[in-house]
Backbone as a ProteinNet text record, in pm:
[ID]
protein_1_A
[PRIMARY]
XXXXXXXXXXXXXXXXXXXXXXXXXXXXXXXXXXXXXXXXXXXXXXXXXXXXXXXXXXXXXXXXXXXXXXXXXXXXXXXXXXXXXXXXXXXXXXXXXXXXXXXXXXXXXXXXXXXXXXXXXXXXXXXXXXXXXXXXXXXXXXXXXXXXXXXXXXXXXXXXXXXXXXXXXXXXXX
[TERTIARY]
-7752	-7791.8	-7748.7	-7699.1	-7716.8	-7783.9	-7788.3	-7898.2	-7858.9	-7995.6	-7976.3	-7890.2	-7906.3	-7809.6	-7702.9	-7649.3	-7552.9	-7465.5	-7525.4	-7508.5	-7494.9	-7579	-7565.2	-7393.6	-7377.8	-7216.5	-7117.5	-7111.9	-7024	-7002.4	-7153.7	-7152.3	-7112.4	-7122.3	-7092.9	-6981.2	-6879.7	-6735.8	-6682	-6701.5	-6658.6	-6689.8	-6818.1	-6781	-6703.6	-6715	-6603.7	-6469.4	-6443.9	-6287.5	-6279	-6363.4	-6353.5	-6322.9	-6424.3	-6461.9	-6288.1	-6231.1	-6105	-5991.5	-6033.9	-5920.7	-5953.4	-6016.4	-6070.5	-6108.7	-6055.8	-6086.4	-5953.9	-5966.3	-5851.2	-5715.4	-5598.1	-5478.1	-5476.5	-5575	-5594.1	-5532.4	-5612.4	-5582.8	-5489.4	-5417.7	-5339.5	-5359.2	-5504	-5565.9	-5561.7	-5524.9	-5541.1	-5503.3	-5488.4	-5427.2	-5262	-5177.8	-5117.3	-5069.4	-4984.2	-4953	-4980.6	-5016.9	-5064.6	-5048.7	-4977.9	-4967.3	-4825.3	-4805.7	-4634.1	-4609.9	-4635	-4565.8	-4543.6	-4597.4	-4647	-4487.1	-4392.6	-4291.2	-4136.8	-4082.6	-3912.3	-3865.9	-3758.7	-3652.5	-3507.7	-3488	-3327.8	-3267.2	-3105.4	-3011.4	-2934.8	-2925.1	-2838.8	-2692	-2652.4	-2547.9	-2630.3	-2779.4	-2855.9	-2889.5	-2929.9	-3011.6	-2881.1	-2785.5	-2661.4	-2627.1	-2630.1	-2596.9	-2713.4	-2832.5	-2901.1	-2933.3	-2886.3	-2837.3	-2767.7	-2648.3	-2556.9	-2537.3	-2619.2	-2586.9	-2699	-2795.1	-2916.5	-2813.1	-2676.9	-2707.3	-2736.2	-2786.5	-2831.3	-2703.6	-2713.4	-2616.2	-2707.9	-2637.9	-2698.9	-2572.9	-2611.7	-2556	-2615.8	-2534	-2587.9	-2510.1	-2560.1	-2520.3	-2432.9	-2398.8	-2342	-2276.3	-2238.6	-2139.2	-2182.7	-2257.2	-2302.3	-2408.5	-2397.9	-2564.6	-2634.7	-2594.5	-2600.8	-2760.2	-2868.9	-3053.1	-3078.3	-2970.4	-3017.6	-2995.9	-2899.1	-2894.7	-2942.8	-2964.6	-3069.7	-3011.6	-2868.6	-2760.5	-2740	-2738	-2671.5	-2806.5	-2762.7	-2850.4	-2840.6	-2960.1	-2957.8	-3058.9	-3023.3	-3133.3	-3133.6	-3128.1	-3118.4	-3265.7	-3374.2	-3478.3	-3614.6	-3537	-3604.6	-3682.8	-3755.9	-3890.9	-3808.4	-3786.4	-3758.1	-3859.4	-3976.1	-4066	-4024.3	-3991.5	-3926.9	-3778.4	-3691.2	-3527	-3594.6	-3685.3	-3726.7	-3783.7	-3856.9	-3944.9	-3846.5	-3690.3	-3611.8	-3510.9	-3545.7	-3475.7	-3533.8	-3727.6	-3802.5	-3775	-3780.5	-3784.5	-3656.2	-3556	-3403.4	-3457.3	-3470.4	-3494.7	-3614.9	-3717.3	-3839	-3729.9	-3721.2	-3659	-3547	-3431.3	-3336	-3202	-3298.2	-3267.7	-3151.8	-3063.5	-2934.7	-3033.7	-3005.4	-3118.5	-3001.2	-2989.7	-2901.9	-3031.2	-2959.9	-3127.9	-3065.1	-3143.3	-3020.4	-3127.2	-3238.3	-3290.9	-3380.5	-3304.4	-3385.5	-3462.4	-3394.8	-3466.9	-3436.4	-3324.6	-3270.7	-3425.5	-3332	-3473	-3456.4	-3560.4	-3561.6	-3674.6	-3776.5	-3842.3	-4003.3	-4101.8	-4241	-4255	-4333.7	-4393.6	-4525.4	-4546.5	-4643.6	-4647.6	-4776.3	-4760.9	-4626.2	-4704.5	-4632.9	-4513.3	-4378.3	-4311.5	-4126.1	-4032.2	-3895.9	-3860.4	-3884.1	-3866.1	-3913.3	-4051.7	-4120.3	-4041.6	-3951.1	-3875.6	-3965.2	-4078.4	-4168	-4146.6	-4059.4	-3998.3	-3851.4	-3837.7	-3684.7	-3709	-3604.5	-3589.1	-3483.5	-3501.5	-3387.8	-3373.8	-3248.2	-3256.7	-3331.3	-3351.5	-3393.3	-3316	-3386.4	-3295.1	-3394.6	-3306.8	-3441.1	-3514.2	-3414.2	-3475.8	-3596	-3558.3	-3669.3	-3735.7	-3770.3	-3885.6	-3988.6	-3904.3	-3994.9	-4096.1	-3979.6	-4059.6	-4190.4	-4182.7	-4271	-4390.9	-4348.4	-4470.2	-4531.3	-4417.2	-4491.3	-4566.4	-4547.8	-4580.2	-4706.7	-4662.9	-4801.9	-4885.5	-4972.6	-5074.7	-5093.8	-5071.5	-5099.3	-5269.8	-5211	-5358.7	-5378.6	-5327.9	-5299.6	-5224	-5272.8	-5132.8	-5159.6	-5032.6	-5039.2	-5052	-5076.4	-5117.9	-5028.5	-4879	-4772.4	-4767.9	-4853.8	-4835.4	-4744.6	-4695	-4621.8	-4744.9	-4656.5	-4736.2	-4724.3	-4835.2	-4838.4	-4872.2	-4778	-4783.6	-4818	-4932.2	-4929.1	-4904.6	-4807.6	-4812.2	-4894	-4864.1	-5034.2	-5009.7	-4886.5	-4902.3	-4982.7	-4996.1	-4985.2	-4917.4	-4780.7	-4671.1	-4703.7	-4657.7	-4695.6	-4578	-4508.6	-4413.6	-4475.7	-4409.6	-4410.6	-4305.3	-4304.2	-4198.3	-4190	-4086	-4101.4	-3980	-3954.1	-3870.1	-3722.7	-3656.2	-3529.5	-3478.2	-3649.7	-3631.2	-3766.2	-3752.3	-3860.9	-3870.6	-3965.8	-4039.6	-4142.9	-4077.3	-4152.6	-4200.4	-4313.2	-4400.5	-4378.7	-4375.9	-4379	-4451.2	-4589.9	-4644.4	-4646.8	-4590.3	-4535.5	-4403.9	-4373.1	-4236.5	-4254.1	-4381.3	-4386.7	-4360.5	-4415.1	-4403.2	-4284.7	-4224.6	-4079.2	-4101.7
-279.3	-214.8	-67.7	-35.3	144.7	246	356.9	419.7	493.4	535.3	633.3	792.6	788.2	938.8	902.3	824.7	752.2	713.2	675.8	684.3	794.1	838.5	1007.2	1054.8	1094	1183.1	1082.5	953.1	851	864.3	860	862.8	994.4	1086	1208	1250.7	1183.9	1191.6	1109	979	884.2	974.2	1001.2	1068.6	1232.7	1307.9	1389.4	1341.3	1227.8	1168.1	1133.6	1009.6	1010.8	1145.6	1233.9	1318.2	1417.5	1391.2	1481.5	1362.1	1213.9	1107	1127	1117.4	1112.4	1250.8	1347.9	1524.3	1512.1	1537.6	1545.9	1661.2	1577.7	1645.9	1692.9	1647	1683.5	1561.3	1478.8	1356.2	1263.9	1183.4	1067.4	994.9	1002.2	885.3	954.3	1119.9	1195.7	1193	1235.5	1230.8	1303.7	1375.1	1363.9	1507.1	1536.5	1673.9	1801.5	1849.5	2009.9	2172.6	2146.8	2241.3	2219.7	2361.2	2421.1	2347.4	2302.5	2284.8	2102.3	2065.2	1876.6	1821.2	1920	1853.5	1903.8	1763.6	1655.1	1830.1	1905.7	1981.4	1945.1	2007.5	1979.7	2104.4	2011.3	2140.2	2137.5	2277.4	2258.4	2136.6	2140.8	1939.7	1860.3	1814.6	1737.6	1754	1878.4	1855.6	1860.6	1910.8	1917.7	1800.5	1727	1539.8	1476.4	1508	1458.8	1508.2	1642.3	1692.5	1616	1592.6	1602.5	1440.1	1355.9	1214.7	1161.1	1285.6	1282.1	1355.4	1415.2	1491.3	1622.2	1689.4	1805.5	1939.7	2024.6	2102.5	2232	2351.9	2466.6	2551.6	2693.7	2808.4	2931.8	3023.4	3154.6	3282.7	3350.3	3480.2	3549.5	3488.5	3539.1	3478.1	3324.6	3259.2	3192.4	3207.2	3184.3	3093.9	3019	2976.1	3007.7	3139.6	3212.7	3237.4	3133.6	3187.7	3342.8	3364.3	3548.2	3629.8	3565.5	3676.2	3643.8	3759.5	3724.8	3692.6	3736.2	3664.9	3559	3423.4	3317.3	3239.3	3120.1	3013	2900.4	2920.4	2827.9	2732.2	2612.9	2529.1	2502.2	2544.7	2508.8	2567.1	2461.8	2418.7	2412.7	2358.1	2323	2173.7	2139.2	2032.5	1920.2	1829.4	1691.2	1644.8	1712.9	1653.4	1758.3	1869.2	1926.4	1878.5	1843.3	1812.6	1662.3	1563.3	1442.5	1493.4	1602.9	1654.2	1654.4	1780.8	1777.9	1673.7	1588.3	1432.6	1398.8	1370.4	1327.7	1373.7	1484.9	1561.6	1548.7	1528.7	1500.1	1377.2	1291.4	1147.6	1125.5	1223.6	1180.3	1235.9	1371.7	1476.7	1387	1379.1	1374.7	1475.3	1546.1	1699.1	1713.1	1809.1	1872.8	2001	1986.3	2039.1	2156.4	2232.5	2370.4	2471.6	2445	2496.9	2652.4	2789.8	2940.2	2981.2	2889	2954.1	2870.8	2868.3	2777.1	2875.4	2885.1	2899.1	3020.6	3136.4	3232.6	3330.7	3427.5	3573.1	3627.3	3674.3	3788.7	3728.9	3632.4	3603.6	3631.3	3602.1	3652.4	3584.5	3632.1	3535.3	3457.3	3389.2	3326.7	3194.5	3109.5	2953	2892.4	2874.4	2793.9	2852.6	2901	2976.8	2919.2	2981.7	2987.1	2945.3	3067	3048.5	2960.1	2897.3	2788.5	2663.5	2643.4	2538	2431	2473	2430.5	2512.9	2534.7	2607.3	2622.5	2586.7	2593.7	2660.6	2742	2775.2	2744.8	2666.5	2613.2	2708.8	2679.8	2760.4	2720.7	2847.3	2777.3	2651.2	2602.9	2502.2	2505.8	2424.7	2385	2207.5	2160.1	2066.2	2054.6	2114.3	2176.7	2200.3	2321.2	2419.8	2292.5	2215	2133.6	2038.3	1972.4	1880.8	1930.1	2039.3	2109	2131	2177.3	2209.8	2068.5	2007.7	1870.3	1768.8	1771.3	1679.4	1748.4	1858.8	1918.3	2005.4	2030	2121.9	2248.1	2304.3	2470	2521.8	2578.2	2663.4	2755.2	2865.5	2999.4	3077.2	3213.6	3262.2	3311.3	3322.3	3360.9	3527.2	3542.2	3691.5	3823.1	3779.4	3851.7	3818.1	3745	3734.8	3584.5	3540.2	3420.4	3305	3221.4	3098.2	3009.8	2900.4	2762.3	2643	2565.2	2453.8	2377.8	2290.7	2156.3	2031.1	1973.6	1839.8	1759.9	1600.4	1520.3	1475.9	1528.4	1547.4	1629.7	1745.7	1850.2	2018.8	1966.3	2094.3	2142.7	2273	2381.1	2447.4	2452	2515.7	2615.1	2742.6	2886.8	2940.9	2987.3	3041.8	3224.2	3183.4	3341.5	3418.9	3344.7	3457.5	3391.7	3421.9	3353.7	3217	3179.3	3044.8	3033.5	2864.6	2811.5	2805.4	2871.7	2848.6	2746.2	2686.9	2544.1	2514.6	2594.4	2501.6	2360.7	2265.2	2143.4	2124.9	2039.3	2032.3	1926	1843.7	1677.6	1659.4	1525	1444.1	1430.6	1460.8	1414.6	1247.4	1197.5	1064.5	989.9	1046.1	961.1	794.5
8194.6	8071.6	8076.5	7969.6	7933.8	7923.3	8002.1	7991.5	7881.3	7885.6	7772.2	7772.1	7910.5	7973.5	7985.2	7988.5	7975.5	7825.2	7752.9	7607.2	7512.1	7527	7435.1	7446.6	7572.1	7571.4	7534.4	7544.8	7465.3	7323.5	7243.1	7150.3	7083.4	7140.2	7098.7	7080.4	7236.4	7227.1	7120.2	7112.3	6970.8	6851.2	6806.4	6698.7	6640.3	6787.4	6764.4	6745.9	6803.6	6801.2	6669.5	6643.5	6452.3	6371.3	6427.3	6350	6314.5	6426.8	6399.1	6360.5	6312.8	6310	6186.9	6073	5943.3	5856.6	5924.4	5849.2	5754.4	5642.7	5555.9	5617.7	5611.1	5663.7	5775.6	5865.2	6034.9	6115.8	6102.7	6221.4	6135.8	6247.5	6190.7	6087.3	6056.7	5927.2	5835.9	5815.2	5714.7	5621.7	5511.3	5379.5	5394.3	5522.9	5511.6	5583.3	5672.3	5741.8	5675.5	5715.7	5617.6	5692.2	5840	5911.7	5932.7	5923.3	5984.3	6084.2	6184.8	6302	6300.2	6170.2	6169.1	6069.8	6092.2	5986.9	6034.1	6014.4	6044.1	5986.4	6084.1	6024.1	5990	5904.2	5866.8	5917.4	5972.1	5980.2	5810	5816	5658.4	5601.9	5727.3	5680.7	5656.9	5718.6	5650.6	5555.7	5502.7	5351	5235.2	5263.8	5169.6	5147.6	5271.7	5235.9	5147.3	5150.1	5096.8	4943.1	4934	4839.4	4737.2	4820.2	4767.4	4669.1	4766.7	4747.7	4632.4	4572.4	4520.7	4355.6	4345.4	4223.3	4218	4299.8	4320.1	4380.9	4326	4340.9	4397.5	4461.2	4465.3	4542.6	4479.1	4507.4	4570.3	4563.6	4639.1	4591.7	4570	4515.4	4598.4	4735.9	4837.5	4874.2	4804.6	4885.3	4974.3	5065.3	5186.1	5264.5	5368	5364	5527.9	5549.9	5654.3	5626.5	5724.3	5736.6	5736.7	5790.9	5849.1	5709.5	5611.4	5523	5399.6	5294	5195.5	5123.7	5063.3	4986.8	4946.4	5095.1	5112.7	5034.2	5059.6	5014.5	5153.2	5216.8	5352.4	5338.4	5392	5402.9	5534.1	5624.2	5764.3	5797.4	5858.9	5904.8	5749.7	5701.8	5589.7	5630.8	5529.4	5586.2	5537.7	5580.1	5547.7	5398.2	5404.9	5262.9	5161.4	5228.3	5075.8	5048.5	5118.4	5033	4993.3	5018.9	4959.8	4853.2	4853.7	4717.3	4597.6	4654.9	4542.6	4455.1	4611.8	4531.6	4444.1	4481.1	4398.5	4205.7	4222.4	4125.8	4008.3	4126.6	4029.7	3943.6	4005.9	3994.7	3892.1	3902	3785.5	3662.5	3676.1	3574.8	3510.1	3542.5	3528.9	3493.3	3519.4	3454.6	3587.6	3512.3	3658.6	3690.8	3839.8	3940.3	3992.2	4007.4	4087.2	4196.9	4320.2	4417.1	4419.4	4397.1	4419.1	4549	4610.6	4735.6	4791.9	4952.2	5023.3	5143.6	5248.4	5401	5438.5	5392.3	5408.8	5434.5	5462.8	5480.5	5349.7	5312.7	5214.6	5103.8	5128.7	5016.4	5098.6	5002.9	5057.5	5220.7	5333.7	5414.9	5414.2	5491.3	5467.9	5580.2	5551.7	5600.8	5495.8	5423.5	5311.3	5253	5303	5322	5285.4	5223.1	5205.6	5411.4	5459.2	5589.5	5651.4	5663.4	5701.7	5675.3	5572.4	5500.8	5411.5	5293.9	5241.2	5110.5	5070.8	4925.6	4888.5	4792.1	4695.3	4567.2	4559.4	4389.6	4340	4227.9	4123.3	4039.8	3991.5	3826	3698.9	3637.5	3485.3	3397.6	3345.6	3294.3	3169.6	3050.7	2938.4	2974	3005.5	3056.6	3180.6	3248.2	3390.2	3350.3	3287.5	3205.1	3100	3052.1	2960.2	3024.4	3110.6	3225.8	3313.8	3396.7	3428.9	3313.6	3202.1	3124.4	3037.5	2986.1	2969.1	3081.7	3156.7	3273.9	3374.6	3442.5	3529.7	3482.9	3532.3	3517.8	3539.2	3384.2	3413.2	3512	3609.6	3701.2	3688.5	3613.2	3590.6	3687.7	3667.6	3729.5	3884.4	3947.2	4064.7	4079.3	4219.7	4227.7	4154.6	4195.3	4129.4	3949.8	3913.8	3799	3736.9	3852.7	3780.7	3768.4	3615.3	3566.5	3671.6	3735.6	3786.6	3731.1	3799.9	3741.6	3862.3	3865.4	3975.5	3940.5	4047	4009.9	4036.2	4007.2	4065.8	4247.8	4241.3	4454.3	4461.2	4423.3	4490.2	4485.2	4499.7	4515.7	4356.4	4385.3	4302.9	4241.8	4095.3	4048	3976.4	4068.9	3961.5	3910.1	3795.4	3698.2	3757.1	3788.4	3849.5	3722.3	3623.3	3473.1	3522.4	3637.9	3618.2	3724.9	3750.6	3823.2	3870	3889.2	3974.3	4124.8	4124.1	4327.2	4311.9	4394.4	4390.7	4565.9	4573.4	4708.5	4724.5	4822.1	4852.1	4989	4965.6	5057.7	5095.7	5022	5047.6	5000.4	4971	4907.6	4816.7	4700.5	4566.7	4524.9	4642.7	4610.8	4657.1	4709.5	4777.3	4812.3
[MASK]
++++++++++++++++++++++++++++++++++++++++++++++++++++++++++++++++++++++++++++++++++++++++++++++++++++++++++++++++++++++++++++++++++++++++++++++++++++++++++++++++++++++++++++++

């Protein structure tokens, strides 16, 4: 039989173990990775192929897709759930998608970050702009003043006047 001194620290360990298997976006059972360090990187030939084979086009004011400079347009260590996000997005939209900023330096820091590889900005489009506002949910505005929009993932499009920054904290459904 079990004692009871015996029982207590079992039970205690099991339910701390649950307790961190079932916490939203923590443990394996979670609703789904939510920390920087929990996500697939791309080198920039990966996401350009996936880019590329999706419809999706993008540029850089610099020519370039050099991470180090602010010019270029890099996707090199970008999240595997965000270039699935921008597939997603081609694919609901149908809209022509042009990305002018991925992973490069020169945009805010943060977790949820250009550099982190958990953000893209497209260009304006009228089609984009409609979709976004017909389809997700205005939240109001962000600290700098730009409008948000959420989708029903999750990820978050702000109108920053001559393009969208679009957080992706998932695939948008991939």
């Amino acid at each position: 039989m079990v004692s009871r001194m015996t029982l207590r620290p079992v039970l205690t360990a099991l339910a701390l173990v649950l307790g961190v298997l079932f916490a939203p976006g923590v443990g394996v059972l979670g609703s789904g990775a939510t920390q920087a360090h929990a996500d697939t990187k791309l080198t920039h030939a990966q996401a350009t192929a996936r880019f590329s084979s999706s419809g999706i086009t993008w540029s850089s004011s610099g020519g370039c897709s050099n991470r180090n400079v602010a010019t270029c347009t890099s996707f090199d260590q970008l999240n595997l759930a965000t270039a699935q996000g921008a597939q997603t997005l081609k694919s609901a939209t149908g809209c022509a998608l042009n990305i002018t900023g991925g992973t490069e330096t020169g945009h805010a820091s943060g977790t949820y970050s250009h550099w982190n590889g958990y953000k893209l900005d497209f260009g304006k489009s009228t089609c984009l702009t409609n979709y976004v506002h017909g389809v997700f949910t205005y939240i109001g505005l962000r600290g700098d003043g730009a409008p948000q929009y959420k989708a029903g993932s999750g990820n978050i499009y702000a109108d920053e006047g001559s393009h969208w920054d679009v957080t992706y904290y998932n695939c948008g459904g991939c």
